[in-house]
C-alpha positions in Angstrom: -9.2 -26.4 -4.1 -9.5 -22.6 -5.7 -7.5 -21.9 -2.7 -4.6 -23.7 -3.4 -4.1 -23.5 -6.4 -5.1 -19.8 -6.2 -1.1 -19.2 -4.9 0.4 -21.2 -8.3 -1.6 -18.1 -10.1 -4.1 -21.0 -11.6 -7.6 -18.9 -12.1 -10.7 -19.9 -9.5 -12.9 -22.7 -11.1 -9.9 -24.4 -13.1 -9.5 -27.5 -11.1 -12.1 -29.4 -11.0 -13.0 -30.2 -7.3 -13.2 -33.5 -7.1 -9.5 -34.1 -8.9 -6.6 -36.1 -7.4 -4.0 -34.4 -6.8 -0.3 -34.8 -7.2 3.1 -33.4 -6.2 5.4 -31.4 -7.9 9.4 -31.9 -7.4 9.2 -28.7 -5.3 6.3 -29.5 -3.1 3.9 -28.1 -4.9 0.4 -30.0 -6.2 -0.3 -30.3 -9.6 -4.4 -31.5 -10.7 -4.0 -34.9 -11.8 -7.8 -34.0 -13.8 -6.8 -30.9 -16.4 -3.0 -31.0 -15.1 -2.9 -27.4 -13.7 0.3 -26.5 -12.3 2.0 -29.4 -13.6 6.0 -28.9 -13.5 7.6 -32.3 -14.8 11.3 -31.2 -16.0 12.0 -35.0 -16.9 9.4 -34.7 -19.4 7.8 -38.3 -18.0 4.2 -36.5 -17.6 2.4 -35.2 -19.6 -1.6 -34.3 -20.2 -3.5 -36.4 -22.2 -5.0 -34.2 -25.0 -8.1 -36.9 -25.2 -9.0 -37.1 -21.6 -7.5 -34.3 -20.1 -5.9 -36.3 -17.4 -2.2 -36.3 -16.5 -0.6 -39.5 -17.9 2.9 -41.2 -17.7 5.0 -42.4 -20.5 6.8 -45.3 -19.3 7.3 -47.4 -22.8 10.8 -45.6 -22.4 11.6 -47.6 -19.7 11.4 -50.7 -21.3 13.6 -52.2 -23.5 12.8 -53.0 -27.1 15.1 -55.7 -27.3 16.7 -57.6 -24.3 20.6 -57.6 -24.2 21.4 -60.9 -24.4 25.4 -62.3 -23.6 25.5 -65.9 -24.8 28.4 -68.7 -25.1 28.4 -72.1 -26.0 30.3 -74.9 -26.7 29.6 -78.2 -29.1 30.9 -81.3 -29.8 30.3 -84.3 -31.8 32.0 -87.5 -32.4 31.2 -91.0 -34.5 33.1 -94.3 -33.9 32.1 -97.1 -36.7 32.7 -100.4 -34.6 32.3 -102.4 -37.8 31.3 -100.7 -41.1 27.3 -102.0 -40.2 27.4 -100.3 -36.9 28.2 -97.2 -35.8 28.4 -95.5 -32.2 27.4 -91.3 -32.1 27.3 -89.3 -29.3 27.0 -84.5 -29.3 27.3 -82.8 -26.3 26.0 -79.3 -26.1 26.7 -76.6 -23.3 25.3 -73.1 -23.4 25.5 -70.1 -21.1 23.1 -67.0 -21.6 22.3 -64.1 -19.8 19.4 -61.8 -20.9 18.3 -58.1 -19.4 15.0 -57.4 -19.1 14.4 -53.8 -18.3 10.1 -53.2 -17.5 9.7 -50.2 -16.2 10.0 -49.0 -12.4 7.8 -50.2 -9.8 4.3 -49.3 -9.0 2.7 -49.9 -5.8 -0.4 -51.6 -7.1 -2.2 -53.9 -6.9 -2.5 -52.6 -3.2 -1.4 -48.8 -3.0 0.2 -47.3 0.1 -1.8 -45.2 2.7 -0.7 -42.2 4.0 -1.7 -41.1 7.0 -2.7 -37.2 7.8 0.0 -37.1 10.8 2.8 -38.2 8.3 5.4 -35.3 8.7 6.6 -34.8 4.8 2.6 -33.7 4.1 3.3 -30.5 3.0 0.8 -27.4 4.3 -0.9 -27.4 1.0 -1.2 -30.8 0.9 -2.5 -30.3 4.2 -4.8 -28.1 3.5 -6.4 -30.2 0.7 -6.4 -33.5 3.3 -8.4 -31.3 5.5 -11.1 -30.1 3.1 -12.4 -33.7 2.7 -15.5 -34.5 4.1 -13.6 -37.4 6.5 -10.6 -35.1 6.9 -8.9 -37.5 9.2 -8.7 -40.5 7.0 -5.1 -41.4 5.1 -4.8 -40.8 1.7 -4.0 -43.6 -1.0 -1.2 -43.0 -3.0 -0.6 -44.0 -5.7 3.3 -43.9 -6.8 5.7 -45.4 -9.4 9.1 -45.8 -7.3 11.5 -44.2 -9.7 14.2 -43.4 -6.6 14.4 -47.3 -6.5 15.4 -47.7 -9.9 14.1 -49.5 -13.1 12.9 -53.1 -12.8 16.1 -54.4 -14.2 17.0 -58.2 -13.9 19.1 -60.7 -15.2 17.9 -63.8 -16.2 21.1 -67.1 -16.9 19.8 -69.7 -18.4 22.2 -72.9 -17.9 21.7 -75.6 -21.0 23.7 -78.8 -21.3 22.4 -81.4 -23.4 23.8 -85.4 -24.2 22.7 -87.3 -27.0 24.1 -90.9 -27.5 23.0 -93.9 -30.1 23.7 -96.5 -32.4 23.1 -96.5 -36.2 23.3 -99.1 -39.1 22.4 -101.0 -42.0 21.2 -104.8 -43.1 20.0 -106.3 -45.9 23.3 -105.5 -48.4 22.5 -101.7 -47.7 19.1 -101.6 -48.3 17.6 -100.9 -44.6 18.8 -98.3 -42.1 18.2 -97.8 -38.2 19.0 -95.9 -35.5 18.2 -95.4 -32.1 19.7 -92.6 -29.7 19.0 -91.3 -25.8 18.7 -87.9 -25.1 19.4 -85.7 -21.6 19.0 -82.2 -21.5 18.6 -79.8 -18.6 18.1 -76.3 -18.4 18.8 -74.3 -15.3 16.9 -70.7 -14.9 18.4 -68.2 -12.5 16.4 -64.9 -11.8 18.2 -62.1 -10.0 15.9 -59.5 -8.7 18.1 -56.4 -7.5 15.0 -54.2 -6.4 12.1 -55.7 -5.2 10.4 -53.1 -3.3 8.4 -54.4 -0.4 4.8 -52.5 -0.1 4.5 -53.6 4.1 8.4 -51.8 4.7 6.8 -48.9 2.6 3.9 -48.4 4.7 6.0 -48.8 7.8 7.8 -45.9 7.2 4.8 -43.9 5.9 2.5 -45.0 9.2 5.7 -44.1 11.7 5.2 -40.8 13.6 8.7 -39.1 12.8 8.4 -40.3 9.3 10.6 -43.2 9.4 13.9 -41.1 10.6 14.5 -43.8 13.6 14.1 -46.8 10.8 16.8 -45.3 8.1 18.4 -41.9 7.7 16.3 -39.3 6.7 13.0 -41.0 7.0 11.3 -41.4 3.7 9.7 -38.7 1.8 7.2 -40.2 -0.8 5.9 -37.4 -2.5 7.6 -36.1 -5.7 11.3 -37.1 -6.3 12.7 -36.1 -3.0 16.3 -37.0 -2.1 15.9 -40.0 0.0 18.7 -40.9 1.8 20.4 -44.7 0.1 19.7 -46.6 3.9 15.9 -45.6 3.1 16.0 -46.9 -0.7 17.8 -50.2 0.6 15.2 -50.6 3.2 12.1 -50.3 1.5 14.3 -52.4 -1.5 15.7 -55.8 -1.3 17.2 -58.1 -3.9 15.7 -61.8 -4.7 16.5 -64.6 -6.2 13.9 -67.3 -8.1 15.3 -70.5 -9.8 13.5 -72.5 -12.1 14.8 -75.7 -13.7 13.7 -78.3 -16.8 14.8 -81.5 -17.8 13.6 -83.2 -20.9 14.4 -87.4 -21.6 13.7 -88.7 -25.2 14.4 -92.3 -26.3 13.8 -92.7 -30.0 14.3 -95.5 -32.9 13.4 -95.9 -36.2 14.1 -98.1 -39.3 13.6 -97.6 -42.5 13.8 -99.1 -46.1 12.4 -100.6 -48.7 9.1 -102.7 -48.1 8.7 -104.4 -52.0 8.7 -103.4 -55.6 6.1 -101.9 -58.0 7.0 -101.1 -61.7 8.0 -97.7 -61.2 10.1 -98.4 -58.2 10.4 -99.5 -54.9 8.0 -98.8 -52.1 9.8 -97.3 -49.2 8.5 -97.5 -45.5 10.1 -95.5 -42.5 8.8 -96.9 -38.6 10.0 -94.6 -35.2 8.9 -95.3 -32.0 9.4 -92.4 -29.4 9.3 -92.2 -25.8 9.3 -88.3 -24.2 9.3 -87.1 -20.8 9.8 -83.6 -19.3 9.6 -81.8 -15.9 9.3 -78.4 -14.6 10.7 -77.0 -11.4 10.3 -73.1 -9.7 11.7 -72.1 -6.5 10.2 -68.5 -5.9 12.4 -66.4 -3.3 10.0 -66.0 -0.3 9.9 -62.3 -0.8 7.8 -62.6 -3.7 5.2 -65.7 -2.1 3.8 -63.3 0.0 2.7 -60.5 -2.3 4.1 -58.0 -0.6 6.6 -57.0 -3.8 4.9 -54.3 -5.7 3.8 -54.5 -9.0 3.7 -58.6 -8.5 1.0 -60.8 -7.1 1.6 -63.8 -5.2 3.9 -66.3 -6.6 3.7 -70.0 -5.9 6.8 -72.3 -5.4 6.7 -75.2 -7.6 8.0 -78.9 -7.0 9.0 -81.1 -9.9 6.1 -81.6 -12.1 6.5 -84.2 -15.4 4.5 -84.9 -18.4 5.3 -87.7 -21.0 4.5 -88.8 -24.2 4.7 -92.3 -26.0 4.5 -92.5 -29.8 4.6 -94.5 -32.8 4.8 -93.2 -36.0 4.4 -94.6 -39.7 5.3 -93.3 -43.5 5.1 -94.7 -46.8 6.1 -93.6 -50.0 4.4 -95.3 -52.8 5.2 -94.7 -56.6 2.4 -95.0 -58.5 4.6 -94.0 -61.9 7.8 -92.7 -62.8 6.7 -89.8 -62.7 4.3 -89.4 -59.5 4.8 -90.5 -56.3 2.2 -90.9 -53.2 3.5 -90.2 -49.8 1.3 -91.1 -46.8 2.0 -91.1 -42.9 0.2 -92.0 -39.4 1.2 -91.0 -35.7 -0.6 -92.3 -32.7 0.5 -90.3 -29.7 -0.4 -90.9 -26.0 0.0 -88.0 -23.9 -0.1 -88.3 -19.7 -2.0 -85.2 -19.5 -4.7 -85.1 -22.5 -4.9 -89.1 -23.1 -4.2 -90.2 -26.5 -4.5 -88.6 -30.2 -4.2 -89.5 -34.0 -2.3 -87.7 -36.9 -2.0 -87.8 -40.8 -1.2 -87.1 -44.3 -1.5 -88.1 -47.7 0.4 -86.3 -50.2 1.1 -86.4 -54.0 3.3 -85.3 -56.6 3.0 -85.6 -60.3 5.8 -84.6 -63.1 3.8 -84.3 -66.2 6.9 -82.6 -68.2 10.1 -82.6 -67.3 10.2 -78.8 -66.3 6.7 -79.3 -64.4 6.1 -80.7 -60.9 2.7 -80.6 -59.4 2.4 -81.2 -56.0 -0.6 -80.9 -53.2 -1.5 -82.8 -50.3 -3.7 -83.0 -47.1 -2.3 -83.0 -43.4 -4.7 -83.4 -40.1 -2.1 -82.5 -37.4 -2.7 -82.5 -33.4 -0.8 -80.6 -31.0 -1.1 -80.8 -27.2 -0.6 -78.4 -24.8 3.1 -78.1 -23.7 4.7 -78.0 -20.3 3.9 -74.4 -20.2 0.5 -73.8 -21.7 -0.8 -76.4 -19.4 1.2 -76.3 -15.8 2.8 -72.3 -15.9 2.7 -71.3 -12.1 1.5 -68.0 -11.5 4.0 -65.2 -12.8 4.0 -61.2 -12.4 3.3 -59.4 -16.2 2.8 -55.6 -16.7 -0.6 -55.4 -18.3 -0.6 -52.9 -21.1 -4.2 -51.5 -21.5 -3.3 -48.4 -23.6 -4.7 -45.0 -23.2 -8.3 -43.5 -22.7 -10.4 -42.6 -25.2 -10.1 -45.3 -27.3 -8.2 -47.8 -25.1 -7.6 -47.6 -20.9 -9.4 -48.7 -18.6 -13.5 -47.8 -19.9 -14.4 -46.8 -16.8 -12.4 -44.1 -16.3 -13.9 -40.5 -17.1 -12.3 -39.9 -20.2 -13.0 -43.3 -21.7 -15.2 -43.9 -25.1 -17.5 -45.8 -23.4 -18.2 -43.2 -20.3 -19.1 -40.9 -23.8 -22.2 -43.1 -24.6 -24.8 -42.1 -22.9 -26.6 -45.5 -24.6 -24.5 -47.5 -22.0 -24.2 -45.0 -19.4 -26.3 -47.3 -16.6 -25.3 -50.8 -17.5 -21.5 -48.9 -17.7 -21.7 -48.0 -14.1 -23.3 -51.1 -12.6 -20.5 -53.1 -14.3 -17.7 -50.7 -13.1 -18.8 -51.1 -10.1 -20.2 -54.3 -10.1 -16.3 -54.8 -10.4 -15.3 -52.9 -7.4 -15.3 -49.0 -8.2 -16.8 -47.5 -5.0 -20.2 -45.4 -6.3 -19.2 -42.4 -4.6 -16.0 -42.0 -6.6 -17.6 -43.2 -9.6 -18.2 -39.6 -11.5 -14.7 -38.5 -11.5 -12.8 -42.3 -11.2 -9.8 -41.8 -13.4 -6.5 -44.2 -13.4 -4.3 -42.4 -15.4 -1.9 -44.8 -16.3 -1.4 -46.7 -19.4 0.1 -50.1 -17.4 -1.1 -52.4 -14.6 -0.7 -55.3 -12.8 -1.1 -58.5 -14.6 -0.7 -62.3 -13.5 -0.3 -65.5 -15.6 -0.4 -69.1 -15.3 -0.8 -72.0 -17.0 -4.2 -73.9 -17.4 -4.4 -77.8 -16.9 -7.6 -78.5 -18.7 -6.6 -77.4 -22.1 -7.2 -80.1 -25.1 -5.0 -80.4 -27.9 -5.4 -78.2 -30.8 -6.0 -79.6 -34.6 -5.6 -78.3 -37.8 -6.3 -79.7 -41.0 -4.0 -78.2 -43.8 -4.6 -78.6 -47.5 -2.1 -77.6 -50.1 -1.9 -77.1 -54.0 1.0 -75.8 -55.7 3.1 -75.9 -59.2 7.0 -75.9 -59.7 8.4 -74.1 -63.0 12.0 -75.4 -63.9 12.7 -74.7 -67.3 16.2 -75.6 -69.4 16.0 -72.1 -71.2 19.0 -73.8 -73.3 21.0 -70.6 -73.1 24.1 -69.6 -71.1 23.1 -66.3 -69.2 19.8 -67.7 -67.4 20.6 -70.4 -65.3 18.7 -72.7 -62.8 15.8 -70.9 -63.2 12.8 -72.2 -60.7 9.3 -70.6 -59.9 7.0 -72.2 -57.2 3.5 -71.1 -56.8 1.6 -72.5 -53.6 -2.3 -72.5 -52.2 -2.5 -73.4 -48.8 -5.2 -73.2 -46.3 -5.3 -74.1 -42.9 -8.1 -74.9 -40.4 -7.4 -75.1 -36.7 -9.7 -76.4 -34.0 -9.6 -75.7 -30.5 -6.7 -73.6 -31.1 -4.5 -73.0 -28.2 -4.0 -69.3 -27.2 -3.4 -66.8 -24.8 -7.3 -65.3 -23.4 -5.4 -61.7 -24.2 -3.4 -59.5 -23.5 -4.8 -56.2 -20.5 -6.0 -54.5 -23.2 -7.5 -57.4 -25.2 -9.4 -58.5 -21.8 -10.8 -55.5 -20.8 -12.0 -54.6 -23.9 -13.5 -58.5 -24.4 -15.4 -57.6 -20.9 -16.9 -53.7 -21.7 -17.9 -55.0 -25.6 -14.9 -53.5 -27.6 -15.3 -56.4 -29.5 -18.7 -57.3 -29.4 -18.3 -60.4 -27.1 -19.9 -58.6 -23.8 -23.2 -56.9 -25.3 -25.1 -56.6 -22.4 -22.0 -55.5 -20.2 -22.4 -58.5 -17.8 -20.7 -58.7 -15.1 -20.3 -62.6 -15.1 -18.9 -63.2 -18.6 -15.9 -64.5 -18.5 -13.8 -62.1 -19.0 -14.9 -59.8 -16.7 -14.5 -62.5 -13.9 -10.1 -62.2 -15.1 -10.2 -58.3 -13.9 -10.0 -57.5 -10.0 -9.8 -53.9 -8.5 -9.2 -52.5 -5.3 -12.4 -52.1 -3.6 -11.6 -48.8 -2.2 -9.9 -47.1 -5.5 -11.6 -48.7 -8.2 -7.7 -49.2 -9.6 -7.3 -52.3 -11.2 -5.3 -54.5 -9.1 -4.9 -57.9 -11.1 -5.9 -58.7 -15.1 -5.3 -62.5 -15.2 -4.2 -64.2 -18.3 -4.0 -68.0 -19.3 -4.1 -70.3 -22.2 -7.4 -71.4 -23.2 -8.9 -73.5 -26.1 -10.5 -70.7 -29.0 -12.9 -70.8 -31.4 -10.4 -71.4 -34.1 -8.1 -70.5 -37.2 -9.2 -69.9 -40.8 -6.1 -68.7 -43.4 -5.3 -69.1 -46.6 -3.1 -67.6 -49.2 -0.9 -68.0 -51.8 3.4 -68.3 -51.7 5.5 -67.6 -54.9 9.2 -68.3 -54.7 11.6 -67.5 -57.3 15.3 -68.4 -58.0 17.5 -67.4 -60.6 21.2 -66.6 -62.0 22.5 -64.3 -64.8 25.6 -65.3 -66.4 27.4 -63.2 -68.8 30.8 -63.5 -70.6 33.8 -61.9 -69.5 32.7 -61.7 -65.8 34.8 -63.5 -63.3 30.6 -64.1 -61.3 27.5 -63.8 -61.6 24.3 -62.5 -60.1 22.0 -64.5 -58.4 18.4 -63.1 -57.2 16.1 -65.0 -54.4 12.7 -63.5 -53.7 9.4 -64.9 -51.4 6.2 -63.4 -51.7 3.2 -64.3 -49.8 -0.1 -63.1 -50.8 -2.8 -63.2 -47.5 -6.5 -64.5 -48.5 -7.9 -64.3 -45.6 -6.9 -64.5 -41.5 -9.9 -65.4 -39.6 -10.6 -65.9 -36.1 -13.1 -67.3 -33.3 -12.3 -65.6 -29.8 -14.1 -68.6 -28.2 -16.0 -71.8 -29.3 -19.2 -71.2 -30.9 -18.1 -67.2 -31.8 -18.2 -66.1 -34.9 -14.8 -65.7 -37.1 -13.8 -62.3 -37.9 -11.3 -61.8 -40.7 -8.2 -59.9 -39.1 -6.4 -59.7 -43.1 -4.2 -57.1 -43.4 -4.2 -55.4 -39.9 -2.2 -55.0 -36.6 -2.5 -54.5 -33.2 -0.2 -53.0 -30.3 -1.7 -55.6 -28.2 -0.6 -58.3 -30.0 -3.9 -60.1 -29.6 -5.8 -61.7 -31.8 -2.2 -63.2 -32.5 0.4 -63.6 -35.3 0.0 -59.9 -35.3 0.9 -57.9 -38.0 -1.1 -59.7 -40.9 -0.2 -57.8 -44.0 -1.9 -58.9 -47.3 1.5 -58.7 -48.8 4.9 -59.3 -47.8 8.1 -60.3 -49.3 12.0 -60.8 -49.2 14.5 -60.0 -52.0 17.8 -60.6 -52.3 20.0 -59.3 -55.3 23.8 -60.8 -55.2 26.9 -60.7 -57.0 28.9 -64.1 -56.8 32.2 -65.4 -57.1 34.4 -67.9 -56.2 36.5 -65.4 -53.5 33.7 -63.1 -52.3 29.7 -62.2 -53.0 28.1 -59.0 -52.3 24.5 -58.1 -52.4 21.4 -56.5 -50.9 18.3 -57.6 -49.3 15.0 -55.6 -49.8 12.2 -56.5 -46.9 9.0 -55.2 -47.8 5.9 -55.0 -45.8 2.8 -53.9 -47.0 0.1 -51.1 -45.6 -1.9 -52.5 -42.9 -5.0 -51.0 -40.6 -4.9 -50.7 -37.1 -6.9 -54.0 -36.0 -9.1 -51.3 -33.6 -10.7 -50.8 -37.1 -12.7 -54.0 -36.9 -12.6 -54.4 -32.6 -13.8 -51.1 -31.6 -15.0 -49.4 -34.8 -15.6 -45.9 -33.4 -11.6 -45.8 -32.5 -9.4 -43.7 -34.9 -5.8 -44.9 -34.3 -3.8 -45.4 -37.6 -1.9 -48.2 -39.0 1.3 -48.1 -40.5 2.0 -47.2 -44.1 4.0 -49.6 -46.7 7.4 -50.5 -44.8 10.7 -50.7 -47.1 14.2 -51.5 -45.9 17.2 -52.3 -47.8 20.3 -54.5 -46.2 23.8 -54.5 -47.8 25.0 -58.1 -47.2 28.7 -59.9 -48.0 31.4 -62.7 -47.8 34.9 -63.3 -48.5 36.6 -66.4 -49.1 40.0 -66.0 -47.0 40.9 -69.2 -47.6 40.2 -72.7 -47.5 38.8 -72.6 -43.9 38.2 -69.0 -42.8 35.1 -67.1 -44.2 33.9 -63.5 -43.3 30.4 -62.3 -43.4 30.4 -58.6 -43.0 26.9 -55.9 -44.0 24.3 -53.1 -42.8 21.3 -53.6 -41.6 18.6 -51.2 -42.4 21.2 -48.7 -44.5 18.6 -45.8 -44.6 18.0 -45.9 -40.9 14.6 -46.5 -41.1 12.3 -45.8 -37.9 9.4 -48.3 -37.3 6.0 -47.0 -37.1 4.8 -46.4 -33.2 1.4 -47.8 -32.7 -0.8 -45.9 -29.9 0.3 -46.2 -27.0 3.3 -46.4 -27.9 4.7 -49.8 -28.9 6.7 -50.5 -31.3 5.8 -52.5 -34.4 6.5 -56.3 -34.1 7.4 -58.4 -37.2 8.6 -57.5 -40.2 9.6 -53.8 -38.8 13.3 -52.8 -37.7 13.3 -52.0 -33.9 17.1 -51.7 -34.1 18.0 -49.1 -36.5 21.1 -49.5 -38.5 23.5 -51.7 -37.3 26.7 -53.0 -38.6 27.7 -56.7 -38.3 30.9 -58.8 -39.1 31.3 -62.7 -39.0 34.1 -65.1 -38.8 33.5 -68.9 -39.7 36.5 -71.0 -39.5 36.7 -75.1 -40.6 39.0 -77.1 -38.7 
């Protein structure tokens, strides 16, 4: 190895000698362990000031939000047959393409091998092939295809949707019904442009004159050489996977009034519903193979169907004229999960005229949908982060290869999992991504929550003229959910599930269940697969407080008058179970680039403000979004980690509208007027809700009546 890189003018005893290696633009190798010699004038790698190794920034690649072109078309149209009865029917058409842009491909989970005759091995290359102690074996390598281009496909999704019913009255006015049947289809087309096939690329590599009597050129896979286009469209081929829904619904209900109490009448609504909906996926047989890199196998699937029957009850009872009792039942049989119960019982009271007091109890039940329950298996990039305090913990640089107190129960897991021993000391992946798979799990049960809420309404009659319709809501809630349907993680949230980041694996075993979702090639160690699916969790705890205020200033002489809107919502707690019979941890006021534990960022505070100037021609105003401080959730998962959280988040929107006239309105205003950046969490992902990804952006709206 001194050798070698002795010619680059890197100093004897620099490279470490059990390093990969990789290849410079010109030919030359660069350590993959230290990063001597590394020349990257595209800036994509770069050495990992943690672990030393040479790493790749590929968040670039993605985009943060998906261009999306979209056009629809609506209609609607009533016909009263006789002033009782009346015939409806809408009809809805939508076409919508979206880009997603993930990053180029990588030929894992099964990397190419390059045999020592292969004529593009360079003589230094050569020379470090040789010095191995089975000189004559091929070498893996390990390459992101960027010649190919970025994985960038559009997805058109085709909606129409048909709605037709009858609605009415009896009894002089004081009963209504209606009853409608609903279509809907949706009609999915994926266009792959550059699916690069891993068996064409090891054709090429495994032919004697390099693959020059398969395309022009032959292909060169080390560096960014110049590959001739016939290579690229060889080892590259578009596909094509369709999916399809359909969704039926026939629904009717009646309401009215049921008798008379003193305070007024008791009112009853009934609806029965009947649901069905079904799930195609024809995968192009390029990708049921697994042969396209960076994708496991996917699975064609025929129509699939689940439905639903349900009946449905509500009551509203008052008790005086001043408080009224609502309560309501649903029995729901599902074809999937069998049959469930729902209800509520809620109350208000008016004490004063300017005071409502209102709280209530809910036990809802939620079933797994079409997707939770029968997803086929799909191709994800798992983001696992970088090494110390995130990667993969079995590579040399990780936190956990640093604690000598799990050193042995470390390895046996690692390689337990299929790192090969003798490659053990120095394993390293190097890269921040891998493959990832999901599907769909079929023996989900339904998720309950019980929800219990308190609250007060202030409307006072101030009995002035400049404050007007003054309101203030304060409201309690908390909310309890049971079996709570959820994705097992994301790559990073799995992996660090199995090696204990989070105090579910404390014994490092390699059977716990997470462990069992991560598979690595057995003769790299490299992850090859982290599968992820719904399962049922521990659970939900939150609670917390809203306050809503609404007001208007009107003074004299003014042709308008300002108006001012704000929500608040003050976060008690956000606890939760990973798995049934865990304990709950309380996530409050953190966030995570993973995104698991979900509904990630939790900040203890947020709100949104709006300040307007109104008239009867045009209103102007600006909206303040404000998100509180928050940890990075590493803080409570892996406690010895020292990635930051993002400081208190302000952003100010100017907003308008003109009146044109009688049927044409504008809405024209800037988003984000101070061009605020959002804060970057390691390794690199953007902050999700609540935090600008766009930047400042300029909008203008035309709504027209006719």
């Amino acid at each position: 190895m001194d050798s070698i890189f002795a010619q680059y003018g890197v100093a004897p005893g620099t490279v470490n000698a059990s390093s990969q290696v990789g290849f410079n633009d010109d030919g030359s190798l660069y350590a993959v362990t230290g990063g001597a010699n590394l020349m990257d004038p595209t800036g994509r790698l770069f050495v990992d000031p943690v672990s030393g190794a040479v790493s790749e920034a590929i968040f670039n690649d993605r985009s943060i939000i998906s261009p999306q072109e979209r056009y629809t078309l609506y209609g609607k149209s009533d016909f009263e047959i006789s002033p009782e009865l009346t015939f409806y029917a809408t009809g809805l058409y939508m076409d919508s393409t979206v880009v997603t842009s993930i990053g180029y491909p990588l030929n894992v989970p099964n990397l190419s091998a390059v045999p020592v005759t292969n004529p593009f091995i360079s003589p230094d290359f050569a020379t470090w092939l040789a010095a191995r102690p089975n000189p004559n074996a091929p070498a893996l390598l390990f390459k992101r295809f960027t010649e190919t281009g970025r994985r960038v496909y559009d997805t058109n999704y085709e909606t129409f949707q048909l709605v037709a019913g009858f609605k009415g009255e009896f009894g002089d006015g004081n009963y209504s019904w209606d009853a409608y049947y609903s279509h809907a289809e949706t009609d999915i087309t994926e266009d792959h442009p550059n699916s690069v096939l891993g068996s064409r690329v090891q054709a090429l590599l495994d032919a004697a004159d390099g693959g020059a009597s398969v395309c022009e050129g032959g292909y060169n896979p080390f560096g960014r050489p110049n590959n001739s286009q016939a290579c690229l469209n060889y080892i590259s081929l578009p596909a094509t996977n369709n999916y399809g829904t359909e969704q039926d619904v026939f629904e009717a209900s009646v309401q009215g009034k049921l008798f008379s109490l003193p305070a007024d009448d008791v009112r009853f609504a009934l609806t029965a519903t009947y649901r069905e909906d079904s799930f195609f996926r024809d995968v192009d047989p390029l990708f049921t193979t697994g042969d396209v890199v960076s994708s496991p196998a996917l699975i064609s699937q025929p129509s699939k169907s689940i439905d639903v029957s349900e009946v449905a009850a509500e009551l509203l009872v008052p008790l005086a004229k001043s408080a009224n009792l609502g309560l309501g039942y649903r029995y729901s049989d599902y074809s999937h999960v069998g049959s469930v119960n729902a209800y509520k019982a809620d109350l208000d009271f008016r004490p004063v005229e300017s005071i409502l007091l209102r709280g209530g109890f809910e036990r809802a039940v939620r079933a797994p949908n079409f997707n939770e329950a029968f997803a086929p298996v799909s191709a994800t990039a798992a983001s696992i982060g970088p090494v110390p305090s995130a990667g993969d913990p079995c590579d040399a640089g990780s936190a956990e290869r640093m604690n000598p107190a799990i050193a042995a129960d470390l390895q046996d897991l690692c390689i337990a999992q299929g790192v090969p021993a003798a490659i053990y000391p120095s394993y390293t992946l190097g890269i921040v991504s891998v493959a990832g798979s999901f599907s769909g799990n079929e023996n989900l049960d339904p998720e309950q929550a019980d929800t219990i809420t308190a609250g007060v309404v202030f409307t006072p009659e101030l009995g002035g003229d400049v404050v007007q319709n003054l309101s203030v809501s304060l409201d309690y809630y908390s909310i309890e959910i049971e079996q709570a349907i959820n994705l097992n993680g994301s790559g990073a949230a799995i992996l660090g599930a199995c090696f204990n980041r989070d105090g579910s694996n404390p014994t490092l075993n390699p059977n716990n269940e997470n462990c069992q979702l991560i598979s690595r090639n057995s003769a790299t160690g490299i992850i090859n697969d982290i599968r992820s699916t719904y399962i049922n969790t521990g659970g939900f705890k939150t609670s917390g407080v809203d306050l809503i205020l609404n007001g208007e200033l009107h003074f004299a002489d003014m042709p308008g008058y300002f108006k001012i809107n704000t929500a608040m919502n003050f976060l008690d707690k956000f606890e939760i179970a990973a798995t049934d019979g865990s304990p709950f941890v309380d996530y409050k006021n953190t966030i995570d680039a993973s995104e698991f534990p979900p509904l990630s960022p939790l900040p203890d505070f947020k709100a949104l403000t709006t300040f307007d100037y109104v008239t009867d021609q045009f209103s102007v105003g600006v909206r303040w979004r404000h998100v509180g401080s928050m940890d990075n959730r590493t803080a409570i998962t892996n406690p010895a980690a020292s990635d930051p959280g993002p400081d208190t988040y302000n952003v100010f929107d100017l907003v308008g509208n003109i009146q044109l006239n009688d049927s044409v309105k504008l809405g024209l205003g800037i988003t984000n007027l101070s061009d605020k950046q959002p804060f970057i969490l390691p390794p690199g992902n953007y902050v999700s809700g609540g935090q600008d990804q766009v930047g400042r952006a300029y909008y203008l709206r035309v709504s027209a009546n006719f």
